[in-house]
C-alpha atoms as an extended CHARMM CRD file, in Angstrom:
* protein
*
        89  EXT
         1         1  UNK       CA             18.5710000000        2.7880000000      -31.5430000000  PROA      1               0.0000000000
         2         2  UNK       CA             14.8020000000        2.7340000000      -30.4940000000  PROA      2               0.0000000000
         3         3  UNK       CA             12.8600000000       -0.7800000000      -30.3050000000  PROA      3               0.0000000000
         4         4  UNK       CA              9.5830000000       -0.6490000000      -31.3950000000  PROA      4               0.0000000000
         5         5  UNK       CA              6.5880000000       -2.9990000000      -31.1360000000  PROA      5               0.0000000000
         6         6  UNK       CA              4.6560000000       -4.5090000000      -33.7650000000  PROA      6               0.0000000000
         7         7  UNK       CA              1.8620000000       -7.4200000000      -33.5940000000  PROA      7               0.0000000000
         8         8  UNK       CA              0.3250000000       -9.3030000000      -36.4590000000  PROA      8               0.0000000000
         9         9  UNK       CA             -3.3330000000       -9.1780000000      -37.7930000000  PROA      9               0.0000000000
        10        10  UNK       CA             -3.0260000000      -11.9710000000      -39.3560000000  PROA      10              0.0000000000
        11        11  UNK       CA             -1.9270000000      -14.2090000000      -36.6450000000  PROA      11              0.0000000000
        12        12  UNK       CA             -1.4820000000      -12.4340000000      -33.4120000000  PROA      12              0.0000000000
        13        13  UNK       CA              1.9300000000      -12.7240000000      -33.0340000000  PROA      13              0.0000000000
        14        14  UNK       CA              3.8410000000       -9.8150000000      -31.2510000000  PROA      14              0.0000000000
        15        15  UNK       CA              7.2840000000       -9.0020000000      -32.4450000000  PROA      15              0.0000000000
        16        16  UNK       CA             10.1080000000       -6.3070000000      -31.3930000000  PROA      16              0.0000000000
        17        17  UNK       CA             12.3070000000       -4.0890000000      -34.3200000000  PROA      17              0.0000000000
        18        18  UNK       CA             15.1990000000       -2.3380000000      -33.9190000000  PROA      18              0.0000000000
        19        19  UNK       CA             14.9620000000        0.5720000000      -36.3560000000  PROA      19              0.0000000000
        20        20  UNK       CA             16.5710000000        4.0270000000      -36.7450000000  PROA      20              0.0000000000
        21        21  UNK       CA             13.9790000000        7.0060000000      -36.0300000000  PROA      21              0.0000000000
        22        22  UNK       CA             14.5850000000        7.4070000000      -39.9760000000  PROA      22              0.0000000000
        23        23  UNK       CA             14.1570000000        4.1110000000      -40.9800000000  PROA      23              0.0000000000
        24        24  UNK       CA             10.4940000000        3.2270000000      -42.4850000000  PROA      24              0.0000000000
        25        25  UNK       CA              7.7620000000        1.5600000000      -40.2290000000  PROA      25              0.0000000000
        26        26  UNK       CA              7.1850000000       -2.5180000000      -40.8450000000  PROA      26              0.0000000000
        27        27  UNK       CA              4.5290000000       -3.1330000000      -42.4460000000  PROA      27              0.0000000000
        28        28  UNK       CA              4.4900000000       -7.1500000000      -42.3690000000  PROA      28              0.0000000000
        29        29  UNK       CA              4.6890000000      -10.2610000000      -40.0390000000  PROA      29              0.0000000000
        30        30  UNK       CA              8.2320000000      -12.2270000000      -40.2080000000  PROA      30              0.0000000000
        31        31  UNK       CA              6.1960000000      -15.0760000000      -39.9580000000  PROA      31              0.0000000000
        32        32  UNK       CA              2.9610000000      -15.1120000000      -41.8440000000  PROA      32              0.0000000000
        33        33  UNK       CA              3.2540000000      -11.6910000000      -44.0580000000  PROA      33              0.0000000000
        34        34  UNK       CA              0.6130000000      -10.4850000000      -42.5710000000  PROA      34              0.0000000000
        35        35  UNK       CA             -0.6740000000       -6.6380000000      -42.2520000000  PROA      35              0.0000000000
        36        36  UNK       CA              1.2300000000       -5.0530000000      -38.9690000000  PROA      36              0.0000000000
        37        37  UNK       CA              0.1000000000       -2.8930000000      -36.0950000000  PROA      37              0.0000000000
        38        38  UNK       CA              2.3400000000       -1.0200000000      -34.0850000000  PROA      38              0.0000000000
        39        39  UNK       CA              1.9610000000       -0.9650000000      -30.2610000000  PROA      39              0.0000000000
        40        40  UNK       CA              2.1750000000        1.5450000000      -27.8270000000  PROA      40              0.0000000000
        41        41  UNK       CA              4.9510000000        0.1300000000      -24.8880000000  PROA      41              0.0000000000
        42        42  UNK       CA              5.9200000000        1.3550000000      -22.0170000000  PROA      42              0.0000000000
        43        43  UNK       CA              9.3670000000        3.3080000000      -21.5520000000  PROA      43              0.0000000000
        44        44  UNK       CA             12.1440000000        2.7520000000      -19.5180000000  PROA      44              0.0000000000
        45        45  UNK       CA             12.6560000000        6.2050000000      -18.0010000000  PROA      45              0.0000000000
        46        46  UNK       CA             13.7110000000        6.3160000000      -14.6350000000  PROA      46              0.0000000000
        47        47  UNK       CA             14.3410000000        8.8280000000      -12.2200000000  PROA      47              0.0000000000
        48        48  UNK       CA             17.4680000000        8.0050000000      -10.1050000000  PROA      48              0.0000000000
        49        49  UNK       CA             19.5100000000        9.8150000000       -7.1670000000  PROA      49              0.0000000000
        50        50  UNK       CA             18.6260000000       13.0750000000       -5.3720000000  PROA      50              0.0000000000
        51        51  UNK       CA             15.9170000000       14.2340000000       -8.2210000000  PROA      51              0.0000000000
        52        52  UNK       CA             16.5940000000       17.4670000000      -10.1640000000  PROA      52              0.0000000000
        53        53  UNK       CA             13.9140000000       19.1320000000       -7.4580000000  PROA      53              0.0000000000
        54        54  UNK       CA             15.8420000000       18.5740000000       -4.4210000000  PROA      54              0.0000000000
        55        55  UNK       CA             19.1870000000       19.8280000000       -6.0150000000  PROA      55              0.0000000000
        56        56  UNK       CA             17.6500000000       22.7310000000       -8.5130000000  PROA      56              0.0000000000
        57        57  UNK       CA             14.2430000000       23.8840000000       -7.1860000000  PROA      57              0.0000000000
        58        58  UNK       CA             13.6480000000       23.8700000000       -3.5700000000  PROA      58              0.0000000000
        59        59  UNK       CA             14.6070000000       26.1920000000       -0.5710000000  PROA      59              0.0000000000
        60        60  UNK       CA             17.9810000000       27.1610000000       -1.1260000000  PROA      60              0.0000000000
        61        61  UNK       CA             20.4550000000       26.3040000000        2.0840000000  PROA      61              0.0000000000
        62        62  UNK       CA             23.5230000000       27.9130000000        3.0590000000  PROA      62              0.0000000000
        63        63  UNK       CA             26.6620000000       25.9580000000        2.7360000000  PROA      63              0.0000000000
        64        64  UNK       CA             27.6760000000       23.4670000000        5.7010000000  PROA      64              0.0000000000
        65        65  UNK       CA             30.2310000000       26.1990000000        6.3110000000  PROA      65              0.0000000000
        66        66  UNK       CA             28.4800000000       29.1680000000        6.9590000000  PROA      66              0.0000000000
        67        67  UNK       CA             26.8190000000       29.5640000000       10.6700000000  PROA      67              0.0000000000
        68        68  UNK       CA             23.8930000000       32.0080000000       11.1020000000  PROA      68              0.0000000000
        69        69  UNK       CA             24.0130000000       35.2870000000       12.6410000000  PROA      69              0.0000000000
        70        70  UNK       CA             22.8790000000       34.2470000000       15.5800000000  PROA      70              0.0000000000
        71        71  UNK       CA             25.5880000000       31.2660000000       15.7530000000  PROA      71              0.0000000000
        72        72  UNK       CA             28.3810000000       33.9890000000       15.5370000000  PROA      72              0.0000000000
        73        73  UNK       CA             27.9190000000       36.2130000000       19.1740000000  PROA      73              0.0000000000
        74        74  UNK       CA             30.6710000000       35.8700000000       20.8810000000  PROA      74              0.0000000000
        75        75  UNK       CA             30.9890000000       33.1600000000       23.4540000000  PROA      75              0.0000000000
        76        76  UNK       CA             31.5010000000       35.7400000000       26.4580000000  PROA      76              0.0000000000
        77        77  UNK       CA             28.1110000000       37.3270000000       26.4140000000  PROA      77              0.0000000000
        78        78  UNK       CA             26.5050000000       33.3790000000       25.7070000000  PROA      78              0.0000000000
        79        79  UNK       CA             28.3470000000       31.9710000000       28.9070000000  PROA      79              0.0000000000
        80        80  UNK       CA             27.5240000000       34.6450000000       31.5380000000  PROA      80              0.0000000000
        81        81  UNK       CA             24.1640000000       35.0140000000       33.5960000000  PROA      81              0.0000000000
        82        82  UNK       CA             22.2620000000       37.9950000000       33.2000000000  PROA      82              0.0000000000
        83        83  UNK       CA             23.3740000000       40.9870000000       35.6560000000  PROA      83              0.0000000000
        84        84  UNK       CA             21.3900000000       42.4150000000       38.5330000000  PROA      84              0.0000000000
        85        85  UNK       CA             20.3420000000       45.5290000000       38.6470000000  PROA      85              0.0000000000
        86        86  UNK       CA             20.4300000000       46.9910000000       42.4150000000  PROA      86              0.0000000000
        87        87  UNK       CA             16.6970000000       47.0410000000       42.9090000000  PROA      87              0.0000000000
        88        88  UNK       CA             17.2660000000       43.1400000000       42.2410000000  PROA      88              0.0000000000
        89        89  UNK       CA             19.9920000000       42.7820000000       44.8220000000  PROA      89              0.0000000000
């Protein structure tokens, strides 16, 4: 159920209500009857964890699994030198 912020005219006093969307808007102080204004307040919205960006939005990785092309030569032509030609020898 939303809170909502009223303060008096009459005699300055601020005051919360809890009140259905539906319900009607106060109109007078609880303590002096006086006409009502309702304030603007300050949410309480907050953005927590990884954000909706980093999981939905940007670059898209490959799974931990997967290796790159590159990653998958086999390890015999990684572990040997390059060969000499004869001119080199």
């Amino acid at each position: 159920m939303p809170i909502y912020e009223y303060k008096c005219r009459k005699c300055g006093k601020e005051f919360e209500s809890f009140q259905g969307i539906a319900d009607p808007a106060v109109t007078s102080c609880r303590s002096c009857s006086g006409s009502v204004q309702k304030l603007m307040s300050l949410s309480s919205f907050h953005l927590k964890g990884s954000g909706w960006y980093a999981t939905d939005y940007s670059g898209k990785k490959a799974p931990a699994g997967e290796k790159k092309k590159e990653d998958k030569a086999p390890e015999t032509e990684k572990s040997q030198p390059p060969s000499k030609t004869k001119s080199e020898e």
